[in-house]
C-alpha positions in Angstrom: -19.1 23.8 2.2 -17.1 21.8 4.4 -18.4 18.0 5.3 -21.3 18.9 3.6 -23.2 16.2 1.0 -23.0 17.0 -2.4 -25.5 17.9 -4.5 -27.9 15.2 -6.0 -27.0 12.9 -9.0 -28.5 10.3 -10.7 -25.2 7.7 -10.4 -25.7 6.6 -7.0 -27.5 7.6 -3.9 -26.2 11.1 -2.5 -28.0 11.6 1.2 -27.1 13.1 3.9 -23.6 12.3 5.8 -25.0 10.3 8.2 -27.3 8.0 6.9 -26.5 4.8 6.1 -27.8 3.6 2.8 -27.3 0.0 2.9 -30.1 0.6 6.4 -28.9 -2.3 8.3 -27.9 -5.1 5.4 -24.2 -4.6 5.7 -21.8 -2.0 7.6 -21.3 1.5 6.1 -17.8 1.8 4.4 -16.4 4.8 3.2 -13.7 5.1 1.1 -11.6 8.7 1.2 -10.0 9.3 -1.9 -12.7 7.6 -3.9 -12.1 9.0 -7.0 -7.9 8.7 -7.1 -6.4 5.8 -8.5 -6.3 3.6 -5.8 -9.4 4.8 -3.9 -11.4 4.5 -7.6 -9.7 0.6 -7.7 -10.3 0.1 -3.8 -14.0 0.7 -4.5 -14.0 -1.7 -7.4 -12.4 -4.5 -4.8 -14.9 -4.0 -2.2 -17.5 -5.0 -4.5 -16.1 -7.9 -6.0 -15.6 -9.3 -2.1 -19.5 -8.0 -2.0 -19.4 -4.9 -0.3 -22.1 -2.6 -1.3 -23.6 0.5 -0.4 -20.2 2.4 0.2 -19.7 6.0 0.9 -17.6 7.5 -1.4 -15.6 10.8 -0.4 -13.5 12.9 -2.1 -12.8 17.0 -3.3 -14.5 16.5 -6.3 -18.0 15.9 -6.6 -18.1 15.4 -10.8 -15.0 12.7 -10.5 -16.8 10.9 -7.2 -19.9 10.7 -9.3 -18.4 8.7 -12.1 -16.8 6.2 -9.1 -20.7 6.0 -7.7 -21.7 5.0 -11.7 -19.5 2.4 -11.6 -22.1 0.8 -9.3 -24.7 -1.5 -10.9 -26.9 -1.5 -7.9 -27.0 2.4 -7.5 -26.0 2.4 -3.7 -23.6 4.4 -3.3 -23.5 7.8 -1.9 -20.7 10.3 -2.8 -19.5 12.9 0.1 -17.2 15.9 0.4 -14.1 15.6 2.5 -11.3 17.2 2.3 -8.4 15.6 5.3 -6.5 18.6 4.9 -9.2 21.1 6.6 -10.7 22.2 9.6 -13.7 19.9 10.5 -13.3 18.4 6.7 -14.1 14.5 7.8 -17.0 15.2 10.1 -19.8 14.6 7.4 -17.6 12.2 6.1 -17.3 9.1 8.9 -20.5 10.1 10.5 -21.9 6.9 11.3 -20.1 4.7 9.3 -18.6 1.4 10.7 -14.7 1.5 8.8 -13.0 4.1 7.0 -10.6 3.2 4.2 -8.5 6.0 3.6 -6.5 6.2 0.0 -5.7 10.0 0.3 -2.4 11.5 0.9 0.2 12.9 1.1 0.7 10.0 3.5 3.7 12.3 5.2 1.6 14.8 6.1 -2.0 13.4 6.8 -0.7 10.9 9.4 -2.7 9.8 11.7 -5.2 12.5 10.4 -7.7 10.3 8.8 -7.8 7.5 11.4 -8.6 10.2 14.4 -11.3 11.2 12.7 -12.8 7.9 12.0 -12.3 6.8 16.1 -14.2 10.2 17.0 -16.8 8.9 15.3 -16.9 5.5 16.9 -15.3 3.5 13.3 -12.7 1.8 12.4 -9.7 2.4 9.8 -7.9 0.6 7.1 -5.1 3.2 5.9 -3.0 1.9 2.2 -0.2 3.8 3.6 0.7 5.3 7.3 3.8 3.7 9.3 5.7 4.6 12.4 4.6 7.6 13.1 0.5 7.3 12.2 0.9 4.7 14.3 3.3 6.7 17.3 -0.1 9.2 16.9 -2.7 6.5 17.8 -1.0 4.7 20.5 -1.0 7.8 22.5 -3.3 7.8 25.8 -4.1 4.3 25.4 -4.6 3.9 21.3 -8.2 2.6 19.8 -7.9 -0.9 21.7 -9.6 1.2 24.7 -12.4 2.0 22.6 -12.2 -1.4 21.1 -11.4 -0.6 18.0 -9.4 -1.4 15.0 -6.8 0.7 13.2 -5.1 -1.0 10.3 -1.8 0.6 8.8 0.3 0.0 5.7 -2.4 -2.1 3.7 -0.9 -1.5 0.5 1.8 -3.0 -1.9 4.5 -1.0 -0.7 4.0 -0.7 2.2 2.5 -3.8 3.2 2.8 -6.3 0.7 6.3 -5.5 0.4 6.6 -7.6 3.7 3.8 -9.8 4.2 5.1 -11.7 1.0 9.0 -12.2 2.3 7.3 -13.4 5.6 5.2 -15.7 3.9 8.1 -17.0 1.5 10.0 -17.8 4.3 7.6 -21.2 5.3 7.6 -22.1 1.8 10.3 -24.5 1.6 12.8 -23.5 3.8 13.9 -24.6 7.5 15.3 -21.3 8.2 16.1 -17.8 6.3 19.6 -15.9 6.4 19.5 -13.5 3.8 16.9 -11.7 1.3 17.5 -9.6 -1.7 14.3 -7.6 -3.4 13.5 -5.7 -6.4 10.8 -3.5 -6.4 9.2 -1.5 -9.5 8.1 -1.3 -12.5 6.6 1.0 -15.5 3.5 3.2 -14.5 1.8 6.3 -14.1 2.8 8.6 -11.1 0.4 9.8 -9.2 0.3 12.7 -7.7 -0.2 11.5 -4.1 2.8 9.0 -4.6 5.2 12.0 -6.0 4.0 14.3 -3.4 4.8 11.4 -0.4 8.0 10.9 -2.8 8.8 14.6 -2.1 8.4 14.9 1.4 9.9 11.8 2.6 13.4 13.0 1.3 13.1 15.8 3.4 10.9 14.6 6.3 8.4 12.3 8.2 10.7 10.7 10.9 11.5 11.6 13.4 12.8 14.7 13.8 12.4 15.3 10.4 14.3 12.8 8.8 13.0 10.4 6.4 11.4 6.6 6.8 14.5 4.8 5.4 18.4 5.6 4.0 19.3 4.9 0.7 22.5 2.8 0.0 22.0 1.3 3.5 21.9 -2.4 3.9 21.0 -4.8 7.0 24.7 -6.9 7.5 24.8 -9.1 10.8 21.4 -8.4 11.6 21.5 -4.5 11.6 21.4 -1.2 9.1 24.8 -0.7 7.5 25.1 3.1 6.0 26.1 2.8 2.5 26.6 -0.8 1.9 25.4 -0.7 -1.2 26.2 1.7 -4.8 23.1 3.3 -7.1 24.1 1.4 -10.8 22.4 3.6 -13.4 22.3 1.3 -16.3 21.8 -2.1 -15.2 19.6 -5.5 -16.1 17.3 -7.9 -13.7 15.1 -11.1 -15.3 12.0 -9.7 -14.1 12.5 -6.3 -15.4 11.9 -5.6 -19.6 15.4 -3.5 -21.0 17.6 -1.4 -18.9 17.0 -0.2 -15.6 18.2 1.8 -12.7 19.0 -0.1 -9.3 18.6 2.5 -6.4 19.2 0.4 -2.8 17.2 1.7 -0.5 16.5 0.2 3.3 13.2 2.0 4.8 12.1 1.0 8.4 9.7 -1.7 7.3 12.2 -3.7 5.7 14.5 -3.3 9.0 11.8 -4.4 10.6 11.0 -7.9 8.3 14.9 -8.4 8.6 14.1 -8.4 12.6 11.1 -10.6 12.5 12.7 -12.9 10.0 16.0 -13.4 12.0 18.0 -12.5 8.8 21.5 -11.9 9.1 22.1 -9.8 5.6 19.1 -7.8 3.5 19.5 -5.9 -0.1 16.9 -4.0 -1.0 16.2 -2.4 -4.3 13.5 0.3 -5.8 14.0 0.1 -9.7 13.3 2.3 -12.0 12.7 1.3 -15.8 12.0 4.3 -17.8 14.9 6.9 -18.1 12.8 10.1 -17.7 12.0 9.1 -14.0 15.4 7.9 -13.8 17.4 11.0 -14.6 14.7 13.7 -12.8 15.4 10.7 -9.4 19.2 11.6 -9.4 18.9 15.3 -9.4 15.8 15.5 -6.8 17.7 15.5 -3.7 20.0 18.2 -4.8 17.2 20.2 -6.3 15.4 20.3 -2.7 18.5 20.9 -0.7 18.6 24.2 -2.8 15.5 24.9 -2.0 13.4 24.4 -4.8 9.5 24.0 -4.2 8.5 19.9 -3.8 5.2 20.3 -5.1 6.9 21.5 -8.6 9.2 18.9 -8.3 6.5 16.5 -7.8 4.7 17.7 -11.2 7.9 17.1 -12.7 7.7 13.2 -11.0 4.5 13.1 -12.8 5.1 14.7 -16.1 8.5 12.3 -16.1 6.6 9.0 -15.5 4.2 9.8 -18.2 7.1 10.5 -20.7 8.7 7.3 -20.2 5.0 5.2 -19.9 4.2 6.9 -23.8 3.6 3.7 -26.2 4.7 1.2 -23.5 2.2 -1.5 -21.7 2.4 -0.4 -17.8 3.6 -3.3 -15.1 5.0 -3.7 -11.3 7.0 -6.6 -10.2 8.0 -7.5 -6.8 10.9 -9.5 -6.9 11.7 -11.6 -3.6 14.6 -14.2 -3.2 15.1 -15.7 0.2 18.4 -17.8 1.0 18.5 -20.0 4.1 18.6 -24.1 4.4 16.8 -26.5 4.1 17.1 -30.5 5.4 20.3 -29.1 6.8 21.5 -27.8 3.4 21.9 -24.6 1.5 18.5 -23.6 -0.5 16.1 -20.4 -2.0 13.2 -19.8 -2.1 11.9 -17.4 -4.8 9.0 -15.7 -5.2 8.1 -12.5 -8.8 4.9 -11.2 -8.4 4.2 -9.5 -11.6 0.9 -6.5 -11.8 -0.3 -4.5 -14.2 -1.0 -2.0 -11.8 0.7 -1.4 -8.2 -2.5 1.1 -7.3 -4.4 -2.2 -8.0 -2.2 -4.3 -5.7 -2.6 -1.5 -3.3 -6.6 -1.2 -3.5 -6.6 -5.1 -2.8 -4.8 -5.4 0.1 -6.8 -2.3 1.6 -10.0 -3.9 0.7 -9.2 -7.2 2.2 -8.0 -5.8 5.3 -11.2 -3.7 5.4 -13.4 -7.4 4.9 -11.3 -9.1 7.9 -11.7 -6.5 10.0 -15.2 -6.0 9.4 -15.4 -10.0 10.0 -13.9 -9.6 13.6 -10.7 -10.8 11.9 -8.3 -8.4 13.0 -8.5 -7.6 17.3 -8.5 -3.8 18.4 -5.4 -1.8 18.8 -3.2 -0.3 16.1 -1.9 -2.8 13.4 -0.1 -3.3 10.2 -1.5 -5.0 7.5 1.4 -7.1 6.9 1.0 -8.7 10.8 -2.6 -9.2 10.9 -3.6 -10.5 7.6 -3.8 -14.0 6.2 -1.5 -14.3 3.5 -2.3 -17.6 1.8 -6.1 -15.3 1.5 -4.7 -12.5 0.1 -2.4 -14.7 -2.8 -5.3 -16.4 -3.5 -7.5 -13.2 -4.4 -4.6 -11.6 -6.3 -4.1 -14.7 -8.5 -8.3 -15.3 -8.4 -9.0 -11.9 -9.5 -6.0 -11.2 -12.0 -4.8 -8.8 -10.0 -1.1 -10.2 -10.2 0.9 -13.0 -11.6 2.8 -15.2 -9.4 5.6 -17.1 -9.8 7.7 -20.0 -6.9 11.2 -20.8 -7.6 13.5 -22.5 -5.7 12.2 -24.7 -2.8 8.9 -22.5 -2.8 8.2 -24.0 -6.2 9.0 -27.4 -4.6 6.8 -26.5 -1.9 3.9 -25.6 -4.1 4.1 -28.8 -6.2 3.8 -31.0 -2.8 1.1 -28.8 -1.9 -1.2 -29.8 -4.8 0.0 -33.1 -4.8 -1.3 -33.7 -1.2 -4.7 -31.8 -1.9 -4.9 -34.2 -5.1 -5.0 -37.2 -2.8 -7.9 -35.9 0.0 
């Protein structure tokens, strides 16, 4: 029954794919991947900003229905779509004004959800997407033509990942020479994130190769193969017990090194339970003999939920910038601590869905991390305990003259 409604329910309005429920109050949004765990905390965003009405879509009607009962108002409609079939987003952006796609594998799907949504005259917010979504959409002439909007990695990782660092570097500081980041935390896999896990390792580039290189390292301003070492059993402030340390340098974070004029740049994806830890080190090895990715991926899974057992879940982005300041040597540090990195992920896609929707964002093909405000998005993370955040350095110095001056208007 491809792009075809489902079948009535009583949790929120299910009508045809075209019609737009909210009948002229506010612009139809639909979310793909309603019902996952960042679509299901997406749609949970959009409503605190006041977005109602939305058009959930997803594979499975019962699990998109318990999404649409969330909603107080009723308004919601729930709609199949599957991204990974023939004519399986039709229904789906028919007539709405933005998709916000929070489907995957982001690897394979590309550009596949934001075509769809310019074929039917929308706009798109993707959580993930890079390089090559946006290589995809800038071929003959890209939405601008069309005047409209495509927004790329508006997630934590990608996205936030680099529109904090950026935003860091004003706090404080004249200029910036160097950054180290530590990135991770305790949580539940999902299978979209082991699945893009999987396939990155072996392709997505171009050419096949992957979106970063582990051990590299930026050093005088450009990527250093193996600069860095793996440490298995190692400790970090912002990180509870033991950890893993696995440097990694992908092509956004070449790309903040560029932007930010930084001469060195560590990078760091850390791993806090052991289960995930051990199954990480044996992954590349596994699939270079050939072993199936999607088993490997249950395995991701099955290993994150071993090590979560009894423990509270968390994320932390840990961000330490090192420049000068009044002509002398200074940091600027930033620990943004989550319960939830699907929940940082959802926010970021829902506020880039609001500022585009607000005329916020021009047309043409974007990332998240160039085109949204970031004193707007700290503020709704810290407004609507979605994170913790916490200045150090001359970001904390910063801060303090901030409120200060606001104290005296």
């Amino acid at each position: 029954m491809t792009g075809h409604p489902m079948p009535p329910n009583t949790a929120g309005a299910d009508t045809t794919a075209g019609a737009d429920t909210t009948a002229g109050e506010q612009p139809l949004i639909a979310v793909l991947g309603a019902s996952g765990a960042v679509g299901r905390a997406a749609v949970r965003e959009l409503r605190a900003l006041g977005r109602t009405g939305l058009r959930l879509g997803g594979r499975t009607a019962s699990a998109l229905r318990a999404v649409a009962r969330e909603d107080p108002a009723g308004q919601d409609e729930t709609v199949w779509a599957d991204a990974t079939a023939p004519d399986g987003l039709d229904a789906f952006t028919e007539g709405c004004a933005i998709v916000l796609n929070c489907a995957g594998p982001t690897y394979r799907l590309r550009a596949t959800v934001a075509s769809a949504a310019l074929a039917a005259g929308a706009h798109c917010v993707d959580v993930a997407g890079d390089d090559p979504a946006a290589e995809d959409l800038l071929k003959d002439g890209g939405p601008a033509r069309d005047g409209r909007t495509v927004v790329l990695s508006a997630g934590a990782l990608p996205g936030l990942s680099s529109l904090l660092p950026r935003w860091l570097a004003g706090q404080g500081l004249d200029s910036a020479s160097a950054l180290t980041a530590y990135c991770g935390g305790l949580e539940t896999c999902s299978p979209t994130v082991a699945r893009d896990l999987m396939l990155s390792l072996t392709s997505g580039g171009a050419d096949g190769a992957a979106y970063g290189e582990a051990l590299a390292a930026v050093r005088g301003g450009r990527r250093v193969p193996r600069a860095l070492r793996t440490a298995e059993d190692a400790e970090h402030a912002a990180f509870a017990g033991r950890v893993a340390l696995q440097p990694y340098l992908s092509g956004e974070s070449e790309r903040l090194a560029a932007a930010l004029g930084l001469e060195r740049l560590d990078w760091y994806n850390v791993h806090p339970g052991p289960a995930v830890r051990a199954l990480l080190g044996l992954l590349p090895g596994r699939l270079a003999a050939g072993e199936d990715p999607e088993e490997l991926a249950d395995r991701l899974v099955r290993a994150a939920d071993l090590d979560l057992a009894g423990r509270r879940p968390y994320y932390v982005m840990d961000f330490t910038l090192s420049g000068t300041a009044s002509a002398r040597p200074a940091t600027a540090g930033l620990t943004l601590r989550a319960a939830s990195s699907y929940r940082l992920t959802a926010a970021v896609g829902a506020l880039s869905v609001d500022a585009v929707l607000r005329g916020a964002v021009p047309a043409g093909v974007h990332f998240a991390r160039d085109v949204l405000d970031p004193g707007t998005v700290l503020r709704h993370l810290r407004s609507q305990g979605v994170a913790d955040l916490r200045l150090t350095g001359a970001a904390a110095g910063a801060e303090r003259a901030e409120r200060m001056e606001e104290g005296t208007l």
